[in-house]
C-alpha positions as CSV (number, residue, x, y, z in Angstrom):
1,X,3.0,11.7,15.3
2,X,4.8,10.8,12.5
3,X,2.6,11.8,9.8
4,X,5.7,13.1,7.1
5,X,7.0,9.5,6.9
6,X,4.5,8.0,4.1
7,X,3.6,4.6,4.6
8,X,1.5,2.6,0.0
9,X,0.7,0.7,0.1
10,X,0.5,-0.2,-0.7
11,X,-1.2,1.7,-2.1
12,X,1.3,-0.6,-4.3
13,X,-1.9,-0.4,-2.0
14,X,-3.7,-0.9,-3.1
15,X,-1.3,-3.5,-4.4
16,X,0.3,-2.7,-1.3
17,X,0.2,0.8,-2.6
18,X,0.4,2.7,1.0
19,X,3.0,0.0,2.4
20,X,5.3,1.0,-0.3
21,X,4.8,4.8,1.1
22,X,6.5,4.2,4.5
23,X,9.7,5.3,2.9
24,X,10.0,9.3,1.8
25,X,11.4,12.8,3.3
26,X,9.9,15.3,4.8
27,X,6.8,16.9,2.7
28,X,7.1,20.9,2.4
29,X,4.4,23.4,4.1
30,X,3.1,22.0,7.7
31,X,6.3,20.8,9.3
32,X,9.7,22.7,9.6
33,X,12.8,21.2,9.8
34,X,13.7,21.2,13.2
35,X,10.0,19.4,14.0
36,X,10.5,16.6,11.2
37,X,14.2,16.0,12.9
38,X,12.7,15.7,16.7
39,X,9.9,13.3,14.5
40,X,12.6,11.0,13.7
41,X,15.1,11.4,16.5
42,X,11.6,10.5,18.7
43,X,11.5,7.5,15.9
44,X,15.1,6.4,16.3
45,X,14.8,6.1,20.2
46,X,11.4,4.5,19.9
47,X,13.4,1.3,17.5
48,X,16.1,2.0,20.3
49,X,18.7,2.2,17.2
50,X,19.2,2.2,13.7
51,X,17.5,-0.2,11.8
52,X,19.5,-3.0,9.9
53,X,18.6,-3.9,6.4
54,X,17.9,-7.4,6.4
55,X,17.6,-10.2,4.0
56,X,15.7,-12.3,6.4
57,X,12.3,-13.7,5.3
58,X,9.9,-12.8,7.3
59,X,7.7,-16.1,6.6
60,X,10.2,-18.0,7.9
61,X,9.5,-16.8,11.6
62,X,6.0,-18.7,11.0
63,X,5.6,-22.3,12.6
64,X,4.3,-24.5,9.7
65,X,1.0,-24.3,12.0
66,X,0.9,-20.4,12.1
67,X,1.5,-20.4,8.7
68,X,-1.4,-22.0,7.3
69,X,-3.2,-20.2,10.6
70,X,-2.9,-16.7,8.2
71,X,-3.9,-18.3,5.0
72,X,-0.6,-17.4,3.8
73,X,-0.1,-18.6,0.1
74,X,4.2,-18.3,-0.1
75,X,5.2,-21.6,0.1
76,X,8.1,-23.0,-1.5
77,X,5.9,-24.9,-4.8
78,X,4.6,-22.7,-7.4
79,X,0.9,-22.5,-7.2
80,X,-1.5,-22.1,-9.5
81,X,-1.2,-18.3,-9.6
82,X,-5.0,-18.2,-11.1
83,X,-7.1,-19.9,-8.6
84,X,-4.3,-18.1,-5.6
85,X,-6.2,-14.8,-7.0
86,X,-9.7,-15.8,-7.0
87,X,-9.0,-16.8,-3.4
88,X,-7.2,-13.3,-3.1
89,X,-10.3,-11.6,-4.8
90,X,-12.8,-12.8,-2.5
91,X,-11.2,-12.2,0.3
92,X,-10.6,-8.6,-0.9
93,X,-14.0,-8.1,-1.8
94,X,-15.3,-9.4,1.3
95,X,-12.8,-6.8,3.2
96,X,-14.8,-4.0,1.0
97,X,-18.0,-5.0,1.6
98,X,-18.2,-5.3,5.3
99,X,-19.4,-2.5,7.6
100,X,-18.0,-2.9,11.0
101,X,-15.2,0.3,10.5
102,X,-14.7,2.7,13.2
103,X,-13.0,6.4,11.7
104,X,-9.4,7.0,12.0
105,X,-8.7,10.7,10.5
106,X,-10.2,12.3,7.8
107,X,-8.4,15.0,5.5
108,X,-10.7,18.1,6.5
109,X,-10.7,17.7,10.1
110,X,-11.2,21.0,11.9
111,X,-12.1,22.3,8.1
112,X,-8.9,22.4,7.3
113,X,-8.5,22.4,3.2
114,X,-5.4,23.9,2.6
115,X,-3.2,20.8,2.5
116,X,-5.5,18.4,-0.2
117,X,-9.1,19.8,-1.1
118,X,-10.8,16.8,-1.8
119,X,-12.5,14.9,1.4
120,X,-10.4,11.8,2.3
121,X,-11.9,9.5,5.1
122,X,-9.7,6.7,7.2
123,X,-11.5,4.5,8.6
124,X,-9.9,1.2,10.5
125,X,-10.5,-2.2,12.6
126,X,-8.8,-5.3,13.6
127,X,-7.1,-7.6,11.1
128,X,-8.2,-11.2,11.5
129,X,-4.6,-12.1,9.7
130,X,-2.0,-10.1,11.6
131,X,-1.4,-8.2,14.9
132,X,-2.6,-5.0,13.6
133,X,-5.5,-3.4,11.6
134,X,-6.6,-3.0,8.4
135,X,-6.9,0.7,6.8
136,X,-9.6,1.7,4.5
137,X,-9.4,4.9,2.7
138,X,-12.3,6.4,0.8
139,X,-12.3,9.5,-2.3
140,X,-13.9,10.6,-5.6
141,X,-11.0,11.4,-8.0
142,X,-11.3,13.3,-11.0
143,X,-10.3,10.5,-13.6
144,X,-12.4,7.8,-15.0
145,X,-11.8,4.0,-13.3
146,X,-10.1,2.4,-15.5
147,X,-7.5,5.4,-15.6
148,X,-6.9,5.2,-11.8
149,X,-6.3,1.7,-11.7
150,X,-3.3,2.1,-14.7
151,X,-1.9,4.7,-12.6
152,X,-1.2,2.5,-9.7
153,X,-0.5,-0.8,-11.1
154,X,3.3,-1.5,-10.8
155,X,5.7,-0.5,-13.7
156,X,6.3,-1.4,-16.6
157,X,2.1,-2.8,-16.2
158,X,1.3,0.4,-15.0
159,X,2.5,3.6,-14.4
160,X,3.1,3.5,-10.4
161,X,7.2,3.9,-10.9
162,X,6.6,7.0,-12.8
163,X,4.9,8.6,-10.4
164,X,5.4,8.0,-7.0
165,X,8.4,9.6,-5.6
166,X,8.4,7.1,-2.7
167,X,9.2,4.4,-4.9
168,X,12.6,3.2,-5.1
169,X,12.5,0.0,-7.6
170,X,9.0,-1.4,-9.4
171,X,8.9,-4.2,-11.4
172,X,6.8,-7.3,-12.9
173,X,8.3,-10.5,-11.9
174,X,6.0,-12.2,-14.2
175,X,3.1,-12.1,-16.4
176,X,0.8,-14.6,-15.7
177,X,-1.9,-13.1,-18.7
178,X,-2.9,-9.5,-19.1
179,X,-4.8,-9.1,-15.5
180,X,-2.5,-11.3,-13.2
181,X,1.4,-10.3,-12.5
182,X,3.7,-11.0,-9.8
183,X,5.7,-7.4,-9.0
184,X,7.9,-6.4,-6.4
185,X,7.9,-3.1,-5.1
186,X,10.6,-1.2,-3.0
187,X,10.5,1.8,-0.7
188,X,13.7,4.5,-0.1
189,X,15.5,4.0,3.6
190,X,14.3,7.2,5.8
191,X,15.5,9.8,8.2
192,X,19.7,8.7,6.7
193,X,18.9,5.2,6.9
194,X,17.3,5.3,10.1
195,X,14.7,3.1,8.9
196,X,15.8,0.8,6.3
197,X,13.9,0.4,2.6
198,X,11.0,-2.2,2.3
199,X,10.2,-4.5,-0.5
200,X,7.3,-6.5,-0.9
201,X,6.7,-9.2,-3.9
202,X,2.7,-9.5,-4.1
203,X,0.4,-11.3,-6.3
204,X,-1.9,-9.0,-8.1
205,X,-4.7,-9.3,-9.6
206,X,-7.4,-7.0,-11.9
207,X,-10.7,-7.4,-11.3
208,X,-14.0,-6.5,-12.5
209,X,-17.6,-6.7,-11.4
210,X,-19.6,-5.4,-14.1
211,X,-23.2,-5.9,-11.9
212,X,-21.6,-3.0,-9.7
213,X,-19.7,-1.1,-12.4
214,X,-16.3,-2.4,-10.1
215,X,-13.0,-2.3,-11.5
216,X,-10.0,-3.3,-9.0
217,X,-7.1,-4.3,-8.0
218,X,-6.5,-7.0,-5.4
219,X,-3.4,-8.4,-4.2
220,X,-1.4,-10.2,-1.4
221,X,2.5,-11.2,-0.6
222,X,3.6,-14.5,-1.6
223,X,7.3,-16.1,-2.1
224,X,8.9,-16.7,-5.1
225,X,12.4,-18.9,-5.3
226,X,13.2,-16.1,-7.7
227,X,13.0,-13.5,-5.8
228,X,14.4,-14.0,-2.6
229,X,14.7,-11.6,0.4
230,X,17.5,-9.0,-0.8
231,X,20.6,-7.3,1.2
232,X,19.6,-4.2,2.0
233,X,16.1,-4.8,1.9
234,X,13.7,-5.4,4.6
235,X,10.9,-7.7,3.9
236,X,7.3,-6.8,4.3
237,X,4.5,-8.7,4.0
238,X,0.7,-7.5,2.5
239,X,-2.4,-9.4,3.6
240,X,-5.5,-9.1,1.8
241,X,-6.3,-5.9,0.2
242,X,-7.0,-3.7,-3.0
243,X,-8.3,-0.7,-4.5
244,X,-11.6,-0.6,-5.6
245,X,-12.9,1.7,-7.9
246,X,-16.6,2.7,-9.3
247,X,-17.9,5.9,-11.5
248,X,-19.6,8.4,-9.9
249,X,-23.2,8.6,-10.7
250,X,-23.7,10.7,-14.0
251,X,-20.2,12.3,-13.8
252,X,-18.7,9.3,-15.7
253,X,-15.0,11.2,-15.5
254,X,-15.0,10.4,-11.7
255,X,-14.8,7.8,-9.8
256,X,-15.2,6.7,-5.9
257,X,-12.1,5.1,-4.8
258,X,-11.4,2.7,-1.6
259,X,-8.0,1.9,-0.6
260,X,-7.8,-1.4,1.6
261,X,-4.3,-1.4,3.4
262,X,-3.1,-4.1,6.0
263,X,0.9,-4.7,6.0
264,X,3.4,-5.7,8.4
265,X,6.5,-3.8,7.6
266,X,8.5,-6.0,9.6
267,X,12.0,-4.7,11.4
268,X,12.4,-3.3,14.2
269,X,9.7,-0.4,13.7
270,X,6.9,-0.5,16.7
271,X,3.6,-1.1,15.3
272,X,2.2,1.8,17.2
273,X,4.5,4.3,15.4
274,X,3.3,2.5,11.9
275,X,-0.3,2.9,12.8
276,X,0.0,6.5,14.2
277,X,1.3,7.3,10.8
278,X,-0.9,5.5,8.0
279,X,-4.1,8.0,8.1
280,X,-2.4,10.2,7.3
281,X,-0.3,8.5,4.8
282,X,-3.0,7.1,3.2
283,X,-4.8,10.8,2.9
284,X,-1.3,11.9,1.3
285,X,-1.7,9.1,-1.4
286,X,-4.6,10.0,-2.9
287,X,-3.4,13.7,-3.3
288,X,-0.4,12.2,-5.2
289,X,-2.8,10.2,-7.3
290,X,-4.8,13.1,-7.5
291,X,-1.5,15.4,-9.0
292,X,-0.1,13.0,-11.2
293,X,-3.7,12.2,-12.7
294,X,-3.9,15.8,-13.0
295,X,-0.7,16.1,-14.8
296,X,-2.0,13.5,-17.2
297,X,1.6,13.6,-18.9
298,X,2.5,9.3,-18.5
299,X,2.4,6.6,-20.6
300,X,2.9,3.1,-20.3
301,X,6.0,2.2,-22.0
């Protein structure tokens, strides 16, 4: 179990909101010291040594075949950014609208309440785009939609940077109009640089579905010339996901919130450590969220 190492994003996850969260340090309260250092000594051996930042980019280890075999939208000429998120947004959608999830975790297993008292369910199965799986996370927040989704947009759009204490560097790469940016997100190195920081560039794109009261984010990696793979930096990629968000029947200052997650963090990390660690993860973003909503103390600048 690794379940003090947050993994985003992912959440930019959201805009890869819990992807962005596999880089922080030990949370206070259920873990001492000496059981978070076995975590990552365990973690170390499991990589077999320290992880070495990178600039590699990780579409490059595609064949031109498996490339297009993922859908994947980074290719060397610009797209049209617009019609890239509509693809993006059904896709997305489709994700939250499909039924065939098995349960992972959920925060108030064994009625336990003491460490977030809201109920967060984890539920999981199989990506159809990568060897792993994709993560949803489901639970009413205390803050209308529209609210949630500025709070974990990407800075200086949203208010993400501000926040989230797991987040190293956030920025927009570009504006395409007021609901379509390219950002990049990084994550801190963990454990002294054990495992090195992420960063993830993702198209993402607000959307609403006013026939369902939706509001949401959707989003996905792509490549920019710009913004190429950086020293230090290992290079992650986000599939298909979002946050979806929708008021709560006649309590308009709440909403329901799903968190779709499916990212390949790339390195040297085992996939089965990653996995063992995102329900959890992904229970600890929402009581972030939850605080910082709470706090209600940040503005967009």
């Amino acid at each position: 179990m690794f379940s003090r190492l947050l993994v985003k994003s992912t959440i930019i996850c959201s805009v890869g909101v819990c992807a962005v969260r596999f880089a922080n340090s030990q949370r206070g309260g259920s873990q001492t010291q000496e059981q978070t250092g076995v975590r990552f000594t365990t973690l170390a051996f499991a990589a077999n040594r320290r992880e070495r930042p990178t600039s590699k980019d990780p579409y490059k280890s595609f064949s031109p075949t498996e490339f297009n075999s993922i859908d994947s939208q980074a290719s060397e000429i610009r797209m049209d950014y617009k019609e890239e998120a509509d693809i993006i947004a059904k896709k997305a959608y489709n994700i939250y609208k499909s039924t065939d999830w098995k349960v992972a975790k959920a925060s108030n297993d064994n009625g336990n309440t003491d460490y977030f008292e809201k109920e967060v369910k984890v539920l999981y199965k199989k990506s159809t785009e990568f060897d792993g799986h994709i993560y949803r996370a489901e639970c009413v927040i205390d803050s209308p939609a529209e609210k949630v989704i500025r709070y974990i947009l990407p800075s200086p759009r949203g208010l993400r940077g501000k926040w989230d204490k797991t987040v190293k560097e956030s920025e927009v790469i570009e504006k395409i109009d007021e609901d379509l940016i390219v950002g990049r997100s990084a994550t801190h190195s963990v454990a002294m640089g054990l495992i090195s920081s992420r960063d993830f560039v993702d198209l993402i794109a607000v959307r609403r579905y006013p026939e369902e009261s939706i509001i949401c984010t959707n989003s996905k990696s792509i490549q920019r010339k710009d913004c190429p793979p950086k020293d230090g930096y290992v290079r992650g990629v986000n599939y298909h996901g979002g946050t979806f968000c929708t008021p709560v029947e006649g309590e308009p200052d709440k909403c329901y919130v799903v968190n779709i997650v499916q990212t390949d963090l790339s390195g040297m990390l085992p996939k089965s450590v990653v996995e063992s660690a995102l329900p959890t993860n992904l229970i600890d973003f929402f009581r972030d969220l939850d605080e910082a909503l709470k706090d209600n103390s940040l503005n967009c600048t």
